[in-house]
C-alpha positions in Angstrom: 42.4 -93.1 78.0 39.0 -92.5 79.7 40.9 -90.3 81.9 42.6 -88.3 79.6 38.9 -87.5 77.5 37.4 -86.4 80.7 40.3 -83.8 81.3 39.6 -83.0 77.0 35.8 -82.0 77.9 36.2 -80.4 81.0 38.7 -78.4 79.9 36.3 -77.1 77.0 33.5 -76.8 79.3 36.0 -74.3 81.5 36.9 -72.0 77.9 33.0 -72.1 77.3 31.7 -70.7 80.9 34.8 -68.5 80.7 33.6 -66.9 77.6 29.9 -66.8 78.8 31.0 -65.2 82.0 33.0 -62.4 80.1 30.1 -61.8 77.9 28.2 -61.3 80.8 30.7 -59.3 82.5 30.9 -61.5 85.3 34.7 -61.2 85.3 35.9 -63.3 89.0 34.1 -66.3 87.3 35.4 -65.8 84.2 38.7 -65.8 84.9 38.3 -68.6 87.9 36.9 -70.9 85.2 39.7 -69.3 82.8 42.5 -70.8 85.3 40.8 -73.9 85.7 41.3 -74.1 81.8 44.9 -73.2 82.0 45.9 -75.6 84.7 44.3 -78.9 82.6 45.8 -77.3 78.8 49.3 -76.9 80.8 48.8 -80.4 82.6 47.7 -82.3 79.0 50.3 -80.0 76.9 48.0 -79.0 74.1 49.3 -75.4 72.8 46.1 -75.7 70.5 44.3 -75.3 73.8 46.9 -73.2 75.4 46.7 -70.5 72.6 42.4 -70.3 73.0 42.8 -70.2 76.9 45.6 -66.9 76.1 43.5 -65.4 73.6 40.8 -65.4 76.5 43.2 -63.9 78.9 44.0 -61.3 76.7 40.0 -60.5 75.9 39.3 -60.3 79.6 42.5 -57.9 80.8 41.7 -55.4 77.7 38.5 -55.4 79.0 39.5 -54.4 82.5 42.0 -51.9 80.9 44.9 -54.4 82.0 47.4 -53.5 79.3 50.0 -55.1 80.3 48.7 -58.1 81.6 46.7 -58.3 78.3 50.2 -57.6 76.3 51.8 -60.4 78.3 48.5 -62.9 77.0 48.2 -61.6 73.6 52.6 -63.0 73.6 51.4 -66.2 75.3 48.7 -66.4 72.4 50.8 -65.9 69.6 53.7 -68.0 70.6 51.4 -71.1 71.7 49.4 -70.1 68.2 53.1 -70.1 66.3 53.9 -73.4 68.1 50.5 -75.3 66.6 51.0 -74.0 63.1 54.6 -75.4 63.0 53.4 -79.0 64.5 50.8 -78.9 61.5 53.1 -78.2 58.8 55.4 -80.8 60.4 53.0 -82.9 60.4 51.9 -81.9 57.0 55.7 -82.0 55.2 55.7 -85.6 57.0 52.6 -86.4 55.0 53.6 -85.3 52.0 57.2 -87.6 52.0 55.5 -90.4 52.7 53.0 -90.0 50.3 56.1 -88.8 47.5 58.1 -92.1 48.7 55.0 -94.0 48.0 54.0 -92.5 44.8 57.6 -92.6 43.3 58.0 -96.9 44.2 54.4 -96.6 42.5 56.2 -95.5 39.3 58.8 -98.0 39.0 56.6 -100.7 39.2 54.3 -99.1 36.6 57.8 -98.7 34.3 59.0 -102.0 35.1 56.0 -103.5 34.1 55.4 -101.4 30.9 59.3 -101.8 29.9 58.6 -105.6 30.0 55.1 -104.8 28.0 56.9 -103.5 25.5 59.3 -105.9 24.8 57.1 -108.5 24.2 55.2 -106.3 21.8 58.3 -106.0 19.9 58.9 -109.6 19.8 55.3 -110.2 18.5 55.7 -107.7 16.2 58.8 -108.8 14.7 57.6 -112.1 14.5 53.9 -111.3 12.8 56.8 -109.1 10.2 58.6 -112.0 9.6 55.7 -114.0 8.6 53.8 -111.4 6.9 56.8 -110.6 4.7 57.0 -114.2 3.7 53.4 -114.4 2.8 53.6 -111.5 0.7 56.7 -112.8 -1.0 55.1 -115.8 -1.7 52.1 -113.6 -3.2 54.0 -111.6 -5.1 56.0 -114.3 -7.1 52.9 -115.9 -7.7 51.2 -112.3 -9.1 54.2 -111.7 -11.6 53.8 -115.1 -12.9 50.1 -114.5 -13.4 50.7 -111.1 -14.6 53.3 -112.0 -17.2 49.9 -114.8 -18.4 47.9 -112.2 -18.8 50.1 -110.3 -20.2 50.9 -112.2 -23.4 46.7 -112.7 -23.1 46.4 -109.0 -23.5 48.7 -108.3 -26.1 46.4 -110.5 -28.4 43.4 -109.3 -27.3 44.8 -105.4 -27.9 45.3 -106.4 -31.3 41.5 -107.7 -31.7 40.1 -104.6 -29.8 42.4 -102.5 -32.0 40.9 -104.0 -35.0 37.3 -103.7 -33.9 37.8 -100.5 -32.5 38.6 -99.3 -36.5 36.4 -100.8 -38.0 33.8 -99.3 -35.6 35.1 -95.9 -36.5 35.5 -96.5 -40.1 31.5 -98.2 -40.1 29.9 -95.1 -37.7 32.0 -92.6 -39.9 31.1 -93.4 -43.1 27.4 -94.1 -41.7 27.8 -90.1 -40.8 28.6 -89.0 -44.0 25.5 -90.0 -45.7 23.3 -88.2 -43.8 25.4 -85.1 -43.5 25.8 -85.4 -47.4 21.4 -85.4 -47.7 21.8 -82.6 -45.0 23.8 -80.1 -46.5 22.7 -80.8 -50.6 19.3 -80.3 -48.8 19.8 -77.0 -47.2 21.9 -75.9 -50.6 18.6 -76.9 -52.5 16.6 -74.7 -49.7 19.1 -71.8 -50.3 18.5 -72.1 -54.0 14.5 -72.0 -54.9 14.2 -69.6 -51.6 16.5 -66.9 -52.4 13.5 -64.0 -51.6 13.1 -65.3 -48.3 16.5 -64.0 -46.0 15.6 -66.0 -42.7 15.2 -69.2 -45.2 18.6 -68.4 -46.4 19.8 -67.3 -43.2 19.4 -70.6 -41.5 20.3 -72.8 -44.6 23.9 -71.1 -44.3 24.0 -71.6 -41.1 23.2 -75.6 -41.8 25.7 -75.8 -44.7 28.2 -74.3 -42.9 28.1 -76.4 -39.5 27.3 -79.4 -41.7 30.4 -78.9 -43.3 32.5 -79.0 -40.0 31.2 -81.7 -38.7 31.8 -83.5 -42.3 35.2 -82.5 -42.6 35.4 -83.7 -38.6 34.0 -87.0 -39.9 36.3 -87.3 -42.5 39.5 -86.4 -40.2 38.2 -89.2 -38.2 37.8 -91.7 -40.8 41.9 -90.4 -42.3 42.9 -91.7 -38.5 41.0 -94.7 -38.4 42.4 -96.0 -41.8 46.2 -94.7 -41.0 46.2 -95.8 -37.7 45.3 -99.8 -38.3 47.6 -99.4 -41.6 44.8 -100.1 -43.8 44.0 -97.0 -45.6 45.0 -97.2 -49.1 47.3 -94.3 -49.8 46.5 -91.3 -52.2 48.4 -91.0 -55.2 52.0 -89.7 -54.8 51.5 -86.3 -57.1 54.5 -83.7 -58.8 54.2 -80.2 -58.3 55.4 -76.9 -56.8 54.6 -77.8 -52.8 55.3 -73.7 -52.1 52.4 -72.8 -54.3 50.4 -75.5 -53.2 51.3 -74.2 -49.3 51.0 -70.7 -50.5 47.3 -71.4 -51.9 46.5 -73.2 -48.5 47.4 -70.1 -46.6 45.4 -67.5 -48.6 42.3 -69.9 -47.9 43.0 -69.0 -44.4 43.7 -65.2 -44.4 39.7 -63.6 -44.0 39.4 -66.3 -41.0 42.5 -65.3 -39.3 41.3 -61.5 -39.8 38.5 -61.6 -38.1 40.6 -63.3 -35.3 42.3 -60.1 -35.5 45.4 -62.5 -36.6 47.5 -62.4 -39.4 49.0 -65.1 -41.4 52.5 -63.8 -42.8 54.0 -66.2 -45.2 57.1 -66.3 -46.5 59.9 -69.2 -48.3 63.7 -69.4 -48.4 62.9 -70.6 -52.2 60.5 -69.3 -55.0 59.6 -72.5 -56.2 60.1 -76.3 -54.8 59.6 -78.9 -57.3 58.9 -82.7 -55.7 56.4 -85.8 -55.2 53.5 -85.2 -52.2 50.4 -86.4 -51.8 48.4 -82.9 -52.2 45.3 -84.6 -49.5 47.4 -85.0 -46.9 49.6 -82.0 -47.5 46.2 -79.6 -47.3 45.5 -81.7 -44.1 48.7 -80.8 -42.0 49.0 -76.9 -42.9 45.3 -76.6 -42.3 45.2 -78.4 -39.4 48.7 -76.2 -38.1 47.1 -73.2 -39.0 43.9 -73.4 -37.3 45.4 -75.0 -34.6 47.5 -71.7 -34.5 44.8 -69.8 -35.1 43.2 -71.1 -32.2 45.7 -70.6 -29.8 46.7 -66.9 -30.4 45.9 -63.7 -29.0 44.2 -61.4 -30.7 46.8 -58.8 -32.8 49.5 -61.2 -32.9 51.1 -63.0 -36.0 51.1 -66.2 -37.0 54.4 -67.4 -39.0 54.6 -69.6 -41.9 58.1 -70.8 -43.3 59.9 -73.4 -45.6 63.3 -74.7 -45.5 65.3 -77.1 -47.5 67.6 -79.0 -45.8 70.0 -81.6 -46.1 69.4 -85.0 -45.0 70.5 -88.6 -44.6 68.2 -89.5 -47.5 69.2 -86.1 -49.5 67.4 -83.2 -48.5 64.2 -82.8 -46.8 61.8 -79.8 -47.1 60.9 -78.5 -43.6 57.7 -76.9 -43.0 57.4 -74.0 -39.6 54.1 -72.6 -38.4 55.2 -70.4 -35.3 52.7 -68.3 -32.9 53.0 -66.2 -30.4 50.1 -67.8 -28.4 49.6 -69.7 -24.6 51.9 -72.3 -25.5 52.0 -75.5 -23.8 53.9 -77.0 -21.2 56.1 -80.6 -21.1 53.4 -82.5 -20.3 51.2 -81.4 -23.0 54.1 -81.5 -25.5 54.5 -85.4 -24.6 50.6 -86.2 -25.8 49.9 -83.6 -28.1 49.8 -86.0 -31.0 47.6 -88.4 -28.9 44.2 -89.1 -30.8 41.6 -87.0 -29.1 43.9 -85.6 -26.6 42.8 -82.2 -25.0 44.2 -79.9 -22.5 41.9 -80.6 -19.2 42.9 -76.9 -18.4 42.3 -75.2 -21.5 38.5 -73.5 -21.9 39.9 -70.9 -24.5 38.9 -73.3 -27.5 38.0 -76.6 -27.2 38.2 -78.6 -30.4 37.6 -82.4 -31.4 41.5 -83.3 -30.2 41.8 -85.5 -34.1 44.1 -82.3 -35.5 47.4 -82.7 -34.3 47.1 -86.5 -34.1 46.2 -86.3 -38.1 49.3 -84.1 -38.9 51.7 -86.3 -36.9 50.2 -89.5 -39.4 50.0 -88.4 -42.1 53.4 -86.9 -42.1 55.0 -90.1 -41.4 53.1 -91.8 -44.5 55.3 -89.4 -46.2 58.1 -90.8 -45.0 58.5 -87.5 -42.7 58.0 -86.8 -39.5 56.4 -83.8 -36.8 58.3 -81.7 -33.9 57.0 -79.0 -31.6 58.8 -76.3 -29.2 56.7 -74.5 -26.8 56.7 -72.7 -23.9 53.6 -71.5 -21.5 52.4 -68.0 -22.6 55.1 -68.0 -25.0 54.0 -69.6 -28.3 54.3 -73.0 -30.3 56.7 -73.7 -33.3 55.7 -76.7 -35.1 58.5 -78.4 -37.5 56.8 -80.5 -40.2 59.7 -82.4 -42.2 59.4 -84.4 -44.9 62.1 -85.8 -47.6 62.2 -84.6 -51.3 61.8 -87.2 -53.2 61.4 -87.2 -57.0 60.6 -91.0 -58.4 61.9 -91.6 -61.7 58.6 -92.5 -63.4 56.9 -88.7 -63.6 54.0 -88.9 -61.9 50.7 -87.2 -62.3 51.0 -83.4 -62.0 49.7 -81.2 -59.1 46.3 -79.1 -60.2 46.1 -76.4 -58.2 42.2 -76.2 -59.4 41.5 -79.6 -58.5 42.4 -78.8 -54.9 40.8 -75.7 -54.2 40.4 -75.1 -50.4 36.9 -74.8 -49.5 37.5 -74.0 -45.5 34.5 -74.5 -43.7 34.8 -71.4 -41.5 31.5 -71.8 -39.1 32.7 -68.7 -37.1 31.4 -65.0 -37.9 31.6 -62.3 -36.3 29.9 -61.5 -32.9 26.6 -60.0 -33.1 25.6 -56.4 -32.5 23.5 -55.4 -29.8 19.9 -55.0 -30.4 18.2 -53.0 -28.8 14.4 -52.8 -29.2 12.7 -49.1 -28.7 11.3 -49.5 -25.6 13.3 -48.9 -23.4 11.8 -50.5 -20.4 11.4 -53.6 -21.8 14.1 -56.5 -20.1 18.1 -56.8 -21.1 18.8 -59.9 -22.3 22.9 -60.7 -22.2 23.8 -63.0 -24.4 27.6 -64.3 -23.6 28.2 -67.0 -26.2 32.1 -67.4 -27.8 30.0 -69.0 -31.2 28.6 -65.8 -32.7 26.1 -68.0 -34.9 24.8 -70.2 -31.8 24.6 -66.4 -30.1 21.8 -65.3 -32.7 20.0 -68.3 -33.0 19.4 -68.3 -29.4 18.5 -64.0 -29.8 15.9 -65.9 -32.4 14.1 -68.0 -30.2 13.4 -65.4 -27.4 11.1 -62.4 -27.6 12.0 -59.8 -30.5 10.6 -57.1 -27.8 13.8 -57.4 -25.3 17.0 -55.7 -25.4 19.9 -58.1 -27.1 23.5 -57.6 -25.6 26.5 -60.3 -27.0 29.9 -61.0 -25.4 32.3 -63.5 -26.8 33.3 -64.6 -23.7 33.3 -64.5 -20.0 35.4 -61.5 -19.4 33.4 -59.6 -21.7 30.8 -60.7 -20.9 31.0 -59.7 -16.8 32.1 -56.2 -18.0 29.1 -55.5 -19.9 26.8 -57.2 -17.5 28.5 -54.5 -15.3 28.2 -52.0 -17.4 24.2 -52.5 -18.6 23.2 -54.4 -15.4 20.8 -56.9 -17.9 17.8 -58.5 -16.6 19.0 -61.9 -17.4 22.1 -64.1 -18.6 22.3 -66.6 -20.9 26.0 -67.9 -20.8 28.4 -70.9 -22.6 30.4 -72.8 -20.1 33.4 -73.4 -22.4 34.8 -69.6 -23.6 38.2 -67.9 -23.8 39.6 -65.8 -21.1 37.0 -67.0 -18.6 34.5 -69.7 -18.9 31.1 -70.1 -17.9 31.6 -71.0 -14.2 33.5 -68.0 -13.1 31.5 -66.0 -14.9 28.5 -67.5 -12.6 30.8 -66.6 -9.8 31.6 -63.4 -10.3 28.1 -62.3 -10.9 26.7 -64.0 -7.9 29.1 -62.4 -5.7 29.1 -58.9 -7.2 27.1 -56.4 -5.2 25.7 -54.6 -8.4 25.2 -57.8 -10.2 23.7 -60.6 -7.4 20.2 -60.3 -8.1 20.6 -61.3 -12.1 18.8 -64.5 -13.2 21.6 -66.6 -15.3 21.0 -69.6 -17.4 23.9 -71.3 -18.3 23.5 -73.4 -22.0 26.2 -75.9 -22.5 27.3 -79.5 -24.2 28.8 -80.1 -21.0 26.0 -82.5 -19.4 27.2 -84.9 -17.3 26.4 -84.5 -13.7 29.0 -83.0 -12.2 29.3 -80.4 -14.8 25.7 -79.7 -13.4 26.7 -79.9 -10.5 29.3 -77.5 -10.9 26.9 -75.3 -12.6 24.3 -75.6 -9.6 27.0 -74.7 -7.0 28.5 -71.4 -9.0 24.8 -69.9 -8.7 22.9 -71.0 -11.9 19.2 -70.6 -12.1 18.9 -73.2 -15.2 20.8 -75.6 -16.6 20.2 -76.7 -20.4 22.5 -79.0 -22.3 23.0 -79.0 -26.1 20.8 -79.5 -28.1 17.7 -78.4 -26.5 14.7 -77.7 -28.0 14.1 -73.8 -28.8 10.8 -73.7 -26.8 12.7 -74.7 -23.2 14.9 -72.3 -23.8 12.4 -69.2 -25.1 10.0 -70.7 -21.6 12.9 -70.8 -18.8 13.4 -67.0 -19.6 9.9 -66.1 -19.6 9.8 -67.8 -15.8 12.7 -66.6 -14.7 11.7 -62.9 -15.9 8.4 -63.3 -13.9 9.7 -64.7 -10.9 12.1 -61.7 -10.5 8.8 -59.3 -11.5 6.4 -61.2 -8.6 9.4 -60.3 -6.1 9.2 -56.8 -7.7 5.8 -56.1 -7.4 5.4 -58.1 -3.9 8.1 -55.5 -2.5 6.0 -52.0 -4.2 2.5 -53.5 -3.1 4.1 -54.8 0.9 1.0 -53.2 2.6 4.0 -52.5 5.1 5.7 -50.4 2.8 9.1 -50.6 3.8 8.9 -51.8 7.5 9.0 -55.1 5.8 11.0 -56.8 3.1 9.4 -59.5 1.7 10.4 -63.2 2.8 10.6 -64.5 -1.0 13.4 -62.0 -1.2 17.1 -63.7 -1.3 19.6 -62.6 1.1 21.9 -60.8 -1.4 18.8 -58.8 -2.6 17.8 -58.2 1.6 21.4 -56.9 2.4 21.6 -54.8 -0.6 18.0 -53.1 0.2 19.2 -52.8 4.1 22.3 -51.2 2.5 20.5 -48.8 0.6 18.0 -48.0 3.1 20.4 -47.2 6.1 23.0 -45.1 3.8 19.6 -42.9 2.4 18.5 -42.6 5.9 22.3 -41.2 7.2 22.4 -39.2 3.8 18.7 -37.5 4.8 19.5 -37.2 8.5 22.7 -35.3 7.5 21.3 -33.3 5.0 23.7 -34.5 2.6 21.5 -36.5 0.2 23.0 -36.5 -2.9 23.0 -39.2 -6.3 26.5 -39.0 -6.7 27.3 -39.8 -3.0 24.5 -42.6 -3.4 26.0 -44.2 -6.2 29.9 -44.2 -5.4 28.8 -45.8 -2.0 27.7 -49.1 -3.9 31.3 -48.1 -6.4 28.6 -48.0 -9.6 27.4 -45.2 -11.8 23.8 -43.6 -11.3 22.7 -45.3 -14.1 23.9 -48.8 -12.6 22.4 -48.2 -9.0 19.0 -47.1 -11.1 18.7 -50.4 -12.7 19.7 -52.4 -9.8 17.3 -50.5 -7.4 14.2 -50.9 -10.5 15.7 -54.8 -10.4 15.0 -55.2 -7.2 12.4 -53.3 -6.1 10.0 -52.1 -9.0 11.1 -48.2 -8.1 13.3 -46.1 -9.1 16.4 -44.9 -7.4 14.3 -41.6 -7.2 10.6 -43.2 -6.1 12.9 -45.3 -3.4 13.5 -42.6 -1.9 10.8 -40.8 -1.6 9.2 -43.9 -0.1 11.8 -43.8 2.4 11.4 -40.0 3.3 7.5 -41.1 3.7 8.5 -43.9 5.9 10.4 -41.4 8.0 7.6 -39.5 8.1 5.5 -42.2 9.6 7.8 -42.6 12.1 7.9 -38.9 13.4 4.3 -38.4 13.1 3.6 -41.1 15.2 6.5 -41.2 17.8 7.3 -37.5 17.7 5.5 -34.1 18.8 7.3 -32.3 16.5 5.3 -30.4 14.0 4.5 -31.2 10.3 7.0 -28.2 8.9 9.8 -30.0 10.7 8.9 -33.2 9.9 9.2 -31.9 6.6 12.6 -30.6 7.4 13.7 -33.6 8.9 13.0 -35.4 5.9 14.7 -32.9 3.9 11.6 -31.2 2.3 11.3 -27.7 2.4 7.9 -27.0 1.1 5.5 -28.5 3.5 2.4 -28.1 1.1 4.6 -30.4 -1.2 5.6 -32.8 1.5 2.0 -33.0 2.3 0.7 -33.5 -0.7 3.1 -36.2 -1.6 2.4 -37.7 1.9 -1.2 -37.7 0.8 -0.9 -39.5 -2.4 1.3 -42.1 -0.9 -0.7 -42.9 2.2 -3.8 -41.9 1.6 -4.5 -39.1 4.2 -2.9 -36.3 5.0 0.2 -36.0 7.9 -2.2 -34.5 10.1 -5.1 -37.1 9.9 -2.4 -40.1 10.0 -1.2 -38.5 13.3 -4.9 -38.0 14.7 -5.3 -41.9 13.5 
């Protein structure tokens, strides 16, 4: 072994001399040492030796111009070279089977083992099944047998809340009524000895009217508390013609539904229909049908009343039809429509007390009759009302058609007119409220100096905020056509419209209807009631806080090199915006309003009051404070001279350009370059 290391050195000692011999060009030793090298390589068979001694050989004869000799090594060198790389990847292809062979018996224990994991996680599981499923058998017998206790429990407690909860209705009602009665006799009594004074009478309208709403709510209210438990005492059965009577009803409604833009278009199979009702509850269903119908419509349609006799199992039976053309319902409101207080969780068009339907359905059945409705989504409602003729053999008391004259308490008028002061410049105030009364008592507690605009609801209301671009909004959350929210929405993420304070004034007030409120961009918040100071105060702020950012962008002792922080993003991009498409326009000589304003998609008179809005300048003064800012620029980076500066900036007249220059800056083009 010692042997065979000694013949390993000294044959690398003989390649190294050779090598430092032919370097040195001291060829007879090179190539003596060179053999030496040969004769040990061939003795100890190594080709990886072999190949370097060749590879020598060859270095050495194309040195000496030995072609041939040098050929015949280069061969030597190649085949000895082809000869190691073989034994490697023999040696490598040997390496890799073993380590295959080993890898794959590696596997099959790891699969053998897992298999048997697996089973016995399936027997554990099965097990821990078997006993769970007995436990909750054993559970579940013993729930249903408490369930079915607490059940019968229930059922008598039900019947204790039930009575408790109408007697709590009947109690709160009636403890309504007497102070809506002082209310409204007072306000009659106010409207009576005032009668010079037209705010005094004004508001006392206003407070007999909504009193009586809410009254004949309360009273609605009390009719459901008393049918519901069974122990209201029932009205007098009355004879009379029930087609006048419905007839009367239906006129009552007829200047409502106008200005609606509906119309009520009545019309009877029979002239006259002779039989016992109870006139109270008969005035309570067509009243509640048609305002319900009312309600629902859209504007310019009809709304359809009809009666019918028709035979029956009792005799014959008159049926009653109020049909519109309005949104219709679907199934699932069909099923609860006549629940107490039910309301449509996707309807914002009107929202009412829910008591109406539920009121029709009872009282109709404690005239032996009964309630139907057909609808379809965006198709209409038809609501069936039938009740039996009867005609008792005692006569009873006759129907006066004077004693039950319909008094509708109509709180809805007609949307205010804008009012607009005569100055001009002083702020736009839209006001988008679907209660035209509410609308103009909040007009009275702002300022009488700002510009008035009204829309009944939130798609008006976005289209004239587009059209006027107001100063501020004061917005309902629950409107037709589009409530309060998306109206929020839609401003906040208009271009034209970002920048406008809105307030939004609402009877929603739990939290996450603020909530809601907060996230769609509102500035202010204010539940119903609220006092009329907070109200007349939050716009004042909100007015000054968008006049400081105003006056802090016009007074930026860096003119426009710098936008003030306090500025939000919207208003930022929108003055970048503005800024880079003047500064094209000028640089192309192609300045124009027109251009200007269809870039932002909004008349001149739009852009004007956004650009005033958000900057204190008009479109016109912006500008020019942008040419000036150019002008800066060039007179300090530039050599060009002050004529075409002015040219650049697209002024001809350089006296003009000067002299404007001047008045903005304070010295003249030529001093600010010299500066």
């Amino acid at each position: 072994m010692s042997g065979s290391k000694d013949k390993w050195h000294w044959l690398e000692s003989c390649l190294a001399l050779s090598r430092v011999y032919a370097a040195d060009s001291r060829i007879s030793l090179a190539r003596r040492y060179l053999s030496e090298a040969k004769a040990v390589a061939e003795k100890i068979n190594s080709a990886e030796h072999l190949t370097e001694v060749y590879r020598q050989e060859y270095n050495i004869e194309r040195e000496l111009a030995n072609y041939r000799k040098a050929l015949d090594a280069y061969i030597k060198s190649s085949e000895y070279g082809r000869q190691v790389t073989n034994e490697k990847n023999l040696t490598h292809m040997q390496n890799v089977r073993v380590r295959y062979e080993r890898e794959r018996k590696a596997a099959e224990i790891s699969h053998l083992h897992q298999t048997w994991q697996t089973e016995k996680h399936s027997r554990n599981i099965i097990l821990i099944t078997v006993i769970v499923s007995l436990v909750l058998s054993l559970i579940t017998i013993a729930f249903l047998i408490y369930i079915i206790y607490l059940r019968s429990k229930n059922q008598k407690m039900m019947k204790e809340i039930e009575r408790t909860r109408t007697n709590f209705f009947t109690n709160i009602t009636h403890e309504f009524r007497t102070p809506l009665t002082i209310i409204i006799s007072a306000a009659q009594d106010i409207q009576v000895r005032n009668r010079a004074d037209k705010t005094l009478q004004r508001d006392s309208t206003d407070i007999i009217c909504h009193g009586k709403v809410l009254l004949d709510l309360v009273n609605q209210i009390l009719d459901i508390a008393k049918i519901s438990s069974g122990l209201a005492v029932t009205p007098k059965w009355k004879r009379g013609d029930v087609i006048g009577f419905i007839t009367m009803i239906c006129e009552g409604h007829l200047k409502y539904a106008e200005r609606k833009d509906l119309r009520i278009v009545y019309g009877f199979d029979v002239e006259r229909l002779e039989m016992d009702f109870i006139p109270s509850y008969m005035i309570r269903i067509v009243q509640n049908l048609l305002s319900n119908a009312i309600k629902f419509s859209y504007p310019g349609s009809d709304i359809l009343v009809s009666v019918k006799v028709v035979p029956s199992l009792e005799g014959k039976s008159m049926q009653l039809y109020v049909c519109d053309t309005g949104v219709g319902m679907t199934q699932e409101q069909k099923d609860v429509i006549f629940m107490p207080f039910y309301q449509a969780h996707d309807d914002t068009r009107n929202i009412g007390s829910g008591v109406g339907l539920s009121l029709v359905k009872l009282t109709a059945e404690a005239m032996g009759g009964k309630v139907e409705v057909h609808s379809y989504p965006s198709k209409g409602s038809v609501f069936i009302v039938t009740i039996p003729i009867r005609e008792s053999e005692e006569i009873p008391e006759l129907v006066d058609p004077e004693n039950y004259s319909i008094d509708f308490a109509d709180s809805e008028s007609l949307t205010p007119a804008d009012d607009e002061s005569s100055n001009t410049d002083a702020p736009r105030i839209l006001i988008v409220e679907d209660t035209p009364d509410v609308a103009r008592w909040q007009m009275r507690q702002l300022n009488p100096e700002y510009n008035f605009y009204f829309a009944s609801d939130g798609e008006e209301g976005i289209n004239k905020a587009m059209d006027i671009v107001p100063d501020l909004v004061i917005t309902d959350i629950m409107m037709p056509l589009m409530d309060g929210y998306e109206l929020c929405r839609r401003i906040r993420s208009s271009e034209l419209l970002g920048h406008i304070p809105v307030i939004m004034v609402t009877a929603k007030a739990s939290h996450e209807d603020k909530i809601r409120g907060i996230e769609a961009g509102a500035d202010a918040y204010m539940e119903k009631p609220f006092h009329p100071d907070e109200l007349s105060v939050r716009v004042v702020k909100l007015l000054e806080q968008r006049q400081m950012l105003r006056r802090k962008f016009s007074e930026s002792p860096d003119g426009f090199d710098k936008i003030p922080d306090e500025m939000s993003f919207s208003d930022k991009a929108f003055v970048d915006k503005l800024s880079s498409v003047i500064h094209e326009q000028i640089s192309s000589g192609s300045l124009d309003y027109e251009n200007l304003a269809s870039e932002f998609c909004v008349g001149k008179t739009q852009l004007n009051r956004k650009v005033k809005a958000i900057t204190g300048y008009t479109t016109t003064e912006f500008i020019l404070q942008i040419r000036i800012s150019m002008a800066k620029q060039l007179l300090v980076k530039t050599d060009y001279s002050i004529g075409d500066i002015a040219l650049r900036i697209g002024m001809e007249d350089v006296a003009y350009f000067s002299s404007l220059f001047k008045k903005s800056t304070g010295k003249t083009p030529t001093a600010f370059r010299n500066r």
